[in-house]
C-alpha positions in Angstrom: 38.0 -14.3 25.7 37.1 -14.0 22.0 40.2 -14.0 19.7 39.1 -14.9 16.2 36.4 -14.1 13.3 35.2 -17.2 14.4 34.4 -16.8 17.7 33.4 -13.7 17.2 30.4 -15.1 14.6 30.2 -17.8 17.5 29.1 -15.1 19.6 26.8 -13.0 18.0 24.7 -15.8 17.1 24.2 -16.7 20.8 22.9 -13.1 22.0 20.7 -12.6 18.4 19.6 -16.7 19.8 18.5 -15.1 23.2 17.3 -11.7 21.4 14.5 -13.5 18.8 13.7 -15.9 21.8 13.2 -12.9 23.8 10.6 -11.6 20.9 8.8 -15.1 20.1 7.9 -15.1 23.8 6.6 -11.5 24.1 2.5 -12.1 23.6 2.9 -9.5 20.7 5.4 -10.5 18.8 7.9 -7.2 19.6 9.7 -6.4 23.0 10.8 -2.2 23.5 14.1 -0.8 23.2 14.9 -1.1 26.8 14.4 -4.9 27.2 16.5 -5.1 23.9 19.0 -3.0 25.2 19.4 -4.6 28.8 19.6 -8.3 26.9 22.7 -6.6 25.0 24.4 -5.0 27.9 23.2 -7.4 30.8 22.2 -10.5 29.8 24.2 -12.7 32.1 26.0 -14.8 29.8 26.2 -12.6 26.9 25.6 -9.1 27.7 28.5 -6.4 27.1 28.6 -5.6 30.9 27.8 -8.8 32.4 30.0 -11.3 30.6 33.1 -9.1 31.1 33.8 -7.9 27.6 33.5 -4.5 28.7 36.9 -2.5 28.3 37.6 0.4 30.1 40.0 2.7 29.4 42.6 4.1 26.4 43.2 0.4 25.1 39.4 0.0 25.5 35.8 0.9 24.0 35.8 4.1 26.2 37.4 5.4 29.4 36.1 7.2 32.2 37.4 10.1 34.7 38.8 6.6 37.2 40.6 4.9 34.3 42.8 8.5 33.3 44.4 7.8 36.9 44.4 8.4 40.5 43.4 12.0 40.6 39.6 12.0 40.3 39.6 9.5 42.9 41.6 11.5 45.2 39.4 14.7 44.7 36.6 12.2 45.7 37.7 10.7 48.6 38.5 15.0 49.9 34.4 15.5 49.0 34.2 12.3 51.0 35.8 13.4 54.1 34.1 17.0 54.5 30.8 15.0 54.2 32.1 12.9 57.0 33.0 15.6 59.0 29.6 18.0 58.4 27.7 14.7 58.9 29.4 14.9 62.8 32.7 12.6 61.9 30.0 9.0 62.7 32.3 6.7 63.9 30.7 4.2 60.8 30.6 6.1 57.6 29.0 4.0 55.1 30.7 4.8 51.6 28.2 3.0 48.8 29.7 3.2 45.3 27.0 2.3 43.2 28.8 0.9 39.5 32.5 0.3 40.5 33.3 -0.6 36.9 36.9 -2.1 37.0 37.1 -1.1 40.7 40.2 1.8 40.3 38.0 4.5 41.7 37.4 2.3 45.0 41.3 1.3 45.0 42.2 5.1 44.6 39.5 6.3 46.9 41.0 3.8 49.6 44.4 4.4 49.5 44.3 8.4 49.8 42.2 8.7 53.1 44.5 5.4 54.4 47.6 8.1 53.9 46.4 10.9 54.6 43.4 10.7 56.7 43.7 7.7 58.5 40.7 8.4 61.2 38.4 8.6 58.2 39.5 5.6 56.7 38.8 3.7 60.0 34.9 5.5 59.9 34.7 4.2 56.2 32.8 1.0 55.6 33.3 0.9 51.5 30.4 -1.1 49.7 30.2 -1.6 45.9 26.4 -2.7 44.7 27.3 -4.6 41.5 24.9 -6.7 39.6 27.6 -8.6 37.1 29.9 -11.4 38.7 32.6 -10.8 35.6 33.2 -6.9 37.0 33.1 -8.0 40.8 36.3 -10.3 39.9 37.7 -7.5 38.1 37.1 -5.0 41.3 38.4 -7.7 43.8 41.8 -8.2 41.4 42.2 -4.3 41.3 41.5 -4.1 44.8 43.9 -6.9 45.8 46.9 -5.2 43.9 46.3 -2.1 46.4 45.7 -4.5 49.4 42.8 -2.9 50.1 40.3 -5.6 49.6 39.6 -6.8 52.4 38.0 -3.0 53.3 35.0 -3.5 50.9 32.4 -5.2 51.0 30.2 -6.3 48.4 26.2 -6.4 48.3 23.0 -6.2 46.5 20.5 -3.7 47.4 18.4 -6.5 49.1 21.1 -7.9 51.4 21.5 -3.7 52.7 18.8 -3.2 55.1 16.6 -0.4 54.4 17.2 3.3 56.3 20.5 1.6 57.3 23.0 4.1 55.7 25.0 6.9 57.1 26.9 8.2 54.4 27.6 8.4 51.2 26.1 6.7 47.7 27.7 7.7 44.8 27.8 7.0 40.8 30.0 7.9 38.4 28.9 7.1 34.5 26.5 4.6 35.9 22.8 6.1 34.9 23.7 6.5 31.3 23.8 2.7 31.0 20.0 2.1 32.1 17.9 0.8 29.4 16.1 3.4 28.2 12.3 3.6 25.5 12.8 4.8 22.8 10.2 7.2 21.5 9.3 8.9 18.2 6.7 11.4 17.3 4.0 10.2 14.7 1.3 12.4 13.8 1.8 14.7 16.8 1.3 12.0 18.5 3.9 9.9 20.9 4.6 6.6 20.0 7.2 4.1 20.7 10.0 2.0 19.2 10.3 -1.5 19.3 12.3 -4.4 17.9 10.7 -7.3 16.4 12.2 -10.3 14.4 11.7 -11.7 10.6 13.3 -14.7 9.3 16.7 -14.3 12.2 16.8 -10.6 11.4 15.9 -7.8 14.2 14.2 -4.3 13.2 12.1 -1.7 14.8 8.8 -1.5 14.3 6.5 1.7 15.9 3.1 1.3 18.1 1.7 2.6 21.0 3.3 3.0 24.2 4.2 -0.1 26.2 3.5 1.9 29.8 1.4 4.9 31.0 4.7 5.2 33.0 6.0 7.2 30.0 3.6 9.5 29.9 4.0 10.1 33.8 7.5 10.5 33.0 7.4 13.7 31.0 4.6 15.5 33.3 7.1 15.1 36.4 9.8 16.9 33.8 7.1 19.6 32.3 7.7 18.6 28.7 5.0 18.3 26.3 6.3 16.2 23.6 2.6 16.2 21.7 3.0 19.9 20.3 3.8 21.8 16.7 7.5 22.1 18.2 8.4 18.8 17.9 8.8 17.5 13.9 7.6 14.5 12.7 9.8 11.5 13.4 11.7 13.3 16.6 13.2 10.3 18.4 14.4 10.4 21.7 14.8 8.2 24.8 13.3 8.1 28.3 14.8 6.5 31.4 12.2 4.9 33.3 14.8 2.9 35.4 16.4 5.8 36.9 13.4 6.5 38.5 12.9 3.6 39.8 16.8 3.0 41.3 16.1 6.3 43.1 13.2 4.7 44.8 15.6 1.7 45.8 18.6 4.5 47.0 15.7 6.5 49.1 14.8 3.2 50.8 18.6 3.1 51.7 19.8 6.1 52.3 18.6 7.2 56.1 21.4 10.4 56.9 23.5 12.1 54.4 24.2 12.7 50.5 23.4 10.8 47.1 26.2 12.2 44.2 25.7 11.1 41.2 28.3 12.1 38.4 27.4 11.5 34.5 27.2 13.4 31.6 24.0 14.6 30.7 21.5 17.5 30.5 18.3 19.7 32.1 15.2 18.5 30.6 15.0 21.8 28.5 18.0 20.9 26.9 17.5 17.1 26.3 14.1 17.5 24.8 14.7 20.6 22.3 12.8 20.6 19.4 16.2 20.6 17.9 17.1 17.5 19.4 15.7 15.4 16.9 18.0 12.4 16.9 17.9 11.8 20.7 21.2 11.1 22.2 21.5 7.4 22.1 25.5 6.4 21.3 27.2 3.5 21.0 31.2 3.1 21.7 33.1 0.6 20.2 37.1 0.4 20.3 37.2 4.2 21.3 34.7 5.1 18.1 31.3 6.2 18.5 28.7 6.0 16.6 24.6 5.6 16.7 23.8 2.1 15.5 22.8 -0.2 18.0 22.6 -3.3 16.1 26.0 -3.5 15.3 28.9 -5.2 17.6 26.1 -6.4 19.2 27.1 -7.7 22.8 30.8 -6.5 22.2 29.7 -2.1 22.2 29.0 -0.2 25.2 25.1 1.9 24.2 24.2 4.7 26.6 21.7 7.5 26.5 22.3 11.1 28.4 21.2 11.8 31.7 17.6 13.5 32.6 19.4 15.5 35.8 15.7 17.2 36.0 14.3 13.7 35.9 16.4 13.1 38.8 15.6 16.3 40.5 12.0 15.6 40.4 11.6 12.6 41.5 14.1 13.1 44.1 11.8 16.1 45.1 9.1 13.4 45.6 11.2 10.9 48.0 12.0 13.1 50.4 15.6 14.2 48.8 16.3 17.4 48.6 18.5 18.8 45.9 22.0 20.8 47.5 23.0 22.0 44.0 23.8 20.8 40.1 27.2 21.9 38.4 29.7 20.7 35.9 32.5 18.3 36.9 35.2 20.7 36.5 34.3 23.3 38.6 33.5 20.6 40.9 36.6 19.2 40.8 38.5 22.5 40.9 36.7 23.5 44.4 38.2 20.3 45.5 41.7 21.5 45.0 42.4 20.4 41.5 44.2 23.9 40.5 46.4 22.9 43.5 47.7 20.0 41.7 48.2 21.8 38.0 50.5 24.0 40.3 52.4 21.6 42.3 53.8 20.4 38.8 55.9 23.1 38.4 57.5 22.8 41.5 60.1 20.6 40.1 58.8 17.3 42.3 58.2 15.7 38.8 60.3 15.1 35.8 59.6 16.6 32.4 57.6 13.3 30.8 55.8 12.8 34.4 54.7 16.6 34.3 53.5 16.3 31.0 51.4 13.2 31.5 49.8 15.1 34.7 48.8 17.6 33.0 47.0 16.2 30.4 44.8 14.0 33.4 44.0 16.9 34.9 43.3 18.9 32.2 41.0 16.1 31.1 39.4 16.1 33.7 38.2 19.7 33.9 37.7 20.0 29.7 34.3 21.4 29.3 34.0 19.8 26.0 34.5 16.8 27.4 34.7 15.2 31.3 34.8 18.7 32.9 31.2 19.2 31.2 29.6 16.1 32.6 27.1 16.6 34.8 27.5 16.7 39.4 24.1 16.2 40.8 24.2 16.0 44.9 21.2 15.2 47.0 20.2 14.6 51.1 18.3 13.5 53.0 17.8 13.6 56.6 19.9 16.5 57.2 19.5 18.7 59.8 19.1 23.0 58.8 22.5 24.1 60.0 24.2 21.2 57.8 22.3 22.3 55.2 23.5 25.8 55.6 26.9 24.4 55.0 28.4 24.7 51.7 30.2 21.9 50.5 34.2 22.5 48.6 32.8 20.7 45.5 29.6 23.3 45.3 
């Protein structure tokens, strides 16, 4: 636990010591903008993420729709059971949260369908897929406070056998935390961003793309990025490694849904001409900004969403898009107008009602949670479940 300037100088000259190591070995002298960024956020010692000096939540550097309180996980778990029931009610129901953060979405998840639909909550095998050790301690201490630990069940993708679920794999605010390229347009021309190193000091420096990847990237989206309507010096980012984690969830996922819950955009809207800056943001102590070589190990840096990109490729692996909303009309078509109205029926007292309120009115604010983005996929469905329209959609 850092606690003074000092240890806080202690520690950024251990990640920049692992970033300009990380550029001395690269043959040419730079590495891209996503290696830099998953050194930052992952690197297992020192990254943001993976050394456990995330914070989640108001005292935090963000919070997310699980860290307001039990609702959204509630609205989930009713999602959750109508899959379970269109799926056939299986007797195993695998529930995969990909991302558990600090674990309160499982917890809430959990102890819902144990109280109020016990028969599901006997089908439900919960897994979380978590790379960092430092969040899988915070997940088992939030779990244990519940007593609901010992219904989860932790792996990597390698130890779930492939085609093996039945179910459910779900996200929430995961994707946005890939590593992303960065790209900038120079003479009409796409080229890339990279950091490089002089004398202990990191800055970008621009050349040729690192992967013909990219460029497969944006003819799977439709976007031409090499046209008059893009000005010199457009920057934006592309998310090569959500591509590739839907190849890992297809090799999963035998029967049933993949949800995936972030804020985002279409591609037409993330690649306007107008959107010159990208949408790179950093978050540090609830403030964000667009510096990422500040706080550097200590602020949480995300990109928005490519919910086309997902589409797309989706398209290509056999998953089949049900639909794409907005989280509060998701939310709201899993009863969350019930809830604003049970307040007024005096079963709270006037403090407890107002802090209700303002969750759940959080949670459908179109300017902020309510407008993040609900992507839900299949695969392996038959046509009549397909006919079947979900409550959320």
């Amino acid at each position: 636990m850092l606690k003074s300037p000092n240890d806080l100088s202690i520690f950024f000259l251990e990640i920049m010591q692992f970033i300009i190591e990380a550029i001395k070995q690269s043959p040419q002298q730079k590495i891209t903008f996503a290696d830099y960024m998953n050194l930052v956020l992952y690197h297992p010692q020192e990254g943001y993420y993976s050394s456990g000096r995330a914070k989640i939540g108001t005292q935090g550097d963000f919070f997310t729709a699980s860290s307001l309180g039990s609702y959204f996980g509630e609205l989930l778990a009713e999602q959750f059971l109508e899959m379970w029931k269109l799926l056939g009610s299986p007797k195993a129901f695998n529930l995969v949260e990909v991302g558990a953060g600090s674990g309160w979405c499982a917890a809430d998840i959990l102890k819902y369908l144990h109280n109020n639909y016990p028969d599901f909550y006997e089908a439900t095998n919960y897994i979380i897929v978590e790379e960092a050790q430092r969040l899988i301690e915070k997940q088992e201490n939030i779990l244990s406070m519940t007593g609901k630990e010992n219904k989860v069940i932790w792996k990597s993708w390698d130890e779930i056998e492939d085609l093996s679920i039945i179910g459910c794999i779900f996200s929430n605010e995961l994707i946005d935390a890939f590593p992303v390229h960065m790209i900038t347009i120079k003479n009409k021309k796409m080229t890339e961003i990279y950091i490089t190193q002089s004398e202990g000091k990191i800055k970008e420096v621009i050349s040729e793309l690192s992967t013909a990847k990219i460029i497969d990237y944006f003819k799977l989206i439709d976007i031409n990025l090499n046209t008059n309507k893009y000005p010199e010096n457009y920057r934006t980012e592309v998310n090569l490694k959500a591509l590739d984690w839907l190849k890992k969830i297809c090799s999963k996922l035998k029967r049933g849904y993949l949800l995936t819950i972030d804020y985002g955009h279409i591609a037409s809207k993330y690649y306007h001409p107008q959107r010159h800056k990208g949408t790179l943001k950093c978050y540090y102590k609830h403030r964000h900004h667009d510096n990422p070589y500040v706080n550097i190990g200590r602020q949480d840096i995300t990109s928005h969403v490519n919910f086309t990109a997902l589409e797309k490729q989706g398209n290509l692996l056999n998953l089949e898009t049900i639909k794409f909303t907005q989280q509060g009309l998701f939310l709201m078509g899993l009863g969350l107008g019930s809830r604003l109205l049970e307040l007024s029926t005096g079963k709270y007292g006037f403090l407890e009602v107002i802090k209700r309120r303002d969750t759940l009115h959080q949670l459908i604010d179109p300017m902020g949670l309510g407008g993040f983005g609900v992507l839900l996929q299949s695969k392996g469905l038959t046509k009549e479940e397909k006919r079947r329209q979900l409550k959320g959609f």
